[in-house]
C-alpha positions in Angstrom: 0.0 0.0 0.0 1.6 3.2 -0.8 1.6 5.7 1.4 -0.2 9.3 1.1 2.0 12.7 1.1 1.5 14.3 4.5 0.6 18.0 4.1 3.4 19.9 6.4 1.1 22.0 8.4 0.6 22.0 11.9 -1.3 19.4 13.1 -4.3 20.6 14.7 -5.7 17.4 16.9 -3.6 17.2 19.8 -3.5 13.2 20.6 -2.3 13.2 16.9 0.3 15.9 17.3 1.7 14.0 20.2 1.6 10.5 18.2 3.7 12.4 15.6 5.9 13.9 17.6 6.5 10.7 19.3 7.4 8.8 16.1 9.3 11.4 14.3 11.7 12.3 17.3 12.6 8.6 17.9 13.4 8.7 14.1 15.2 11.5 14.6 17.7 10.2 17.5 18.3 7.2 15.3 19.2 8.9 12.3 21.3 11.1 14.0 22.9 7.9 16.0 23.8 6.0 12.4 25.0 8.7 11.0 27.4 9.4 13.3 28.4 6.0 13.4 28.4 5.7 9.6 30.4 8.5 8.8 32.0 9.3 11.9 30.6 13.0 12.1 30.5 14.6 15.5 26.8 15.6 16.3 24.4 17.0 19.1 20.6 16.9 19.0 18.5 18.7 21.2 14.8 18.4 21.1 12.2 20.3 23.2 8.8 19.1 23.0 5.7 21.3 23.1 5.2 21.3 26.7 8.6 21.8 27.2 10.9 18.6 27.7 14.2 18.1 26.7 15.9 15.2 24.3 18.8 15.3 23.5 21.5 12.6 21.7 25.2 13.6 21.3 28.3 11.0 20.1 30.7 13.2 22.4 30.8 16.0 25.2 27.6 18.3 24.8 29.1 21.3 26.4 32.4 20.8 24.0 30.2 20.4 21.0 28.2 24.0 21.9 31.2 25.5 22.2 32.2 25.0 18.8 29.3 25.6 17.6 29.4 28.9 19.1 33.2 29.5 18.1 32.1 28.8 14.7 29.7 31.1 14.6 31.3 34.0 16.1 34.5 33.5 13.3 32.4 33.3 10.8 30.1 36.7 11.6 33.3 37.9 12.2 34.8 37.0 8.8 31.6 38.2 7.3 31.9 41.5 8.6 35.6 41.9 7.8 34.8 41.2 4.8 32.0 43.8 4.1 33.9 46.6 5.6 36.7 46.0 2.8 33.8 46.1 0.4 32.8 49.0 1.5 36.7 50.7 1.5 37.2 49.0 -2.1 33.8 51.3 -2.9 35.4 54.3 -1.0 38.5 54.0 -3.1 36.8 53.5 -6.0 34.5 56.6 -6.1 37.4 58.5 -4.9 39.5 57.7 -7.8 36.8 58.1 -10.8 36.0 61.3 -9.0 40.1 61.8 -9.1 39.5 60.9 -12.9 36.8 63.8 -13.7 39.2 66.1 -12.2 42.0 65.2 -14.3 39.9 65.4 -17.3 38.5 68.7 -16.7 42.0 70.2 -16.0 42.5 68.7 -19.4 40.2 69.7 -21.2 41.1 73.5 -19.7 44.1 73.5 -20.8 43.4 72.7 -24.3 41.1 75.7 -24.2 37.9 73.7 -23.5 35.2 74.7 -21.1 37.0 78.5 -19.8 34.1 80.5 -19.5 33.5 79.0 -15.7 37.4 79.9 -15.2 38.4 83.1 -13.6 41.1 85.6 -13.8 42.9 83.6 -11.5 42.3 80.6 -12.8 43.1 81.8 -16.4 46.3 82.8 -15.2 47.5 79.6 -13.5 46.6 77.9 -16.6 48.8 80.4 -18.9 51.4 79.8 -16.2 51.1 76.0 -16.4 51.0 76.7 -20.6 54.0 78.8 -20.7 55.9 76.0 -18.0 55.2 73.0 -20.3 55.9 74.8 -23.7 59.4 75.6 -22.1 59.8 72.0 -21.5 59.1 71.2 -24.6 61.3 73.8 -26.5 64.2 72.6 -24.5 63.8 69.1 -25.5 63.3 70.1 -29.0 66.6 72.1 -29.0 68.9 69.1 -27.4 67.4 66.6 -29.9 68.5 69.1 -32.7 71.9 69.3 -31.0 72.5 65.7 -30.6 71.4 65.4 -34.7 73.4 68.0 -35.3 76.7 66.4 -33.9 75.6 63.0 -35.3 75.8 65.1 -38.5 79.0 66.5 -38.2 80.6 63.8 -37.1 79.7 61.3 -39.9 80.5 65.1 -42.3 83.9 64.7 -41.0 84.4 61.0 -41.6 83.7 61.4 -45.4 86.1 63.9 -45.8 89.0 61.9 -44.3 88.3 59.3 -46.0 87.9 61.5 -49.4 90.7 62.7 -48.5 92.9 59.2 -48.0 91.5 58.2 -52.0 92.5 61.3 -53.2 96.1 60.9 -51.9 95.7 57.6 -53.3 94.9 58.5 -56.3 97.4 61.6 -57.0 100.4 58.9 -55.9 99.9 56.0 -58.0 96.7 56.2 -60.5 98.1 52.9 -62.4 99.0 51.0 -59.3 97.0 47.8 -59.8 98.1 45.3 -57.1 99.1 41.7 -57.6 95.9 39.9 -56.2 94.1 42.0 -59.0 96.2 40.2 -61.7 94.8 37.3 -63.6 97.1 34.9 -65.7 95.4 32.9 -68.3 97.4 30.3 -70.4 95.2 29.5 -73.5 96.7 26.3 -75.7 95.9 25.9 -79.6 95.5 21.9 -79.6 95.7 22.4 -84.0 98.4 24.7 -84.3 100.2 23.5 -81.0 101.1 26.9 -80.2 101.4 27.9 -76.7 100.1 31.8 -75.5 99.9 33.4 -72.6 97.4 36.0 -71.4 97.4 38.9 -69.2 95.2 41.3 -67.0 97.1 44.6 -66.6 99.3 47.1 -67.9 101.7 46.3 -70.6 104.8 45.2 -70.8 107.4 44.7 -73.2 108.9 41.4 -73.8 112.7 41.2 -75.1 112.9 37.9 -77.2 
């Protein structure tokens, strides 16, 4: 016979409320008994009935097992509330450095000449003295880089003329000098007429027979 799903309401008869009760808290302890047999867990059950009486089932000291209960708790509340007030200083960081952000922006946006109809005499001159600081800044970096090209320059200037000058004393002393390496020497043979010739790379010379 299969049995019928039990509405979980109060049960409003008495005698049957009591008759439940009964069976469900003896089910209870003997659940609670196996699985801490079973699986080794440490566990504490207490039970107060309706009119008032204690039942209670616990595998080891009750008092011991409260107590960690209640250390557990009060670590984890605690860990809980660390934890939201670093939230809450992440957020505090956070708004205070996209409100940094807007700032910077602004300031940059007024000193490419954006938005200075708010600005004030004062203000207009800060920014003209901020203007005229950077554009220093600027025109003295511009001037060393053209200082450092300009000596790159003049330095590879006064390599080519040394060395147009080391050819042109090369040339004016010996125009003709060919050096030996330069020389080829070909022998070409005549197999029909069996005459033997010789051939030269260079300059001329006369051969006395």
């Amino acid at each position: 016979m299969v049995r019928g799903k039990i509405e979980m309401k109060k049960i409003e008869n008495a005698t049957s409320r009591q008759v439940t009760f009964s069976k469900r808290r003896n089910g209870l302890l003997k659940k609670a008994y196996e699985l801490s047999q079973l699986c080794d867990a440490q566990i504490s059950l207490i039970i107060f009935s309706q009119r008032g009486r204690l039942y209670e089932f616990s595998n080891s000291d009750m008092k011991k097992t409260i107590e960690r209960y209640r250390k557990y708790t009060r670590d984890h509340e605690t860990s809980s509330h660390n934890s939201e007030i670093y939230i809450q200083q992440l957020k505090q960081e956070a708004s205070h450095l996209i409100t940094k952000i807007e700032l910077l922006e602004f300031q940059k946006r007024k000193l490419l000449g954006q938005e200075l109809a708010s600005c004030s005499l004062e203000e207009l001159q800060e920014i003209d003295s901020q203007l005229q600081i950077s554009l220093g800044k600027v025109r003295a970096r511009k001037a060393r880089l053209f200082r450092e090209q300009l000596e790159k320059l003049k330095a590879k200037g006064k390599q080519l003329l040394e060395e147009n000058v080391q050819l042109h004393q090369m040339t004016v002393m010996d125009p003709w000098r060919v050096s030996i390496d330069q020389q080829e020497k070909f022998r070409v043979v005549d197999l029909n007429l069996e005459v033997q010739t010789d051939l030269y790379i260079g300059l001329p010379e006369r051969h006395c027979k």
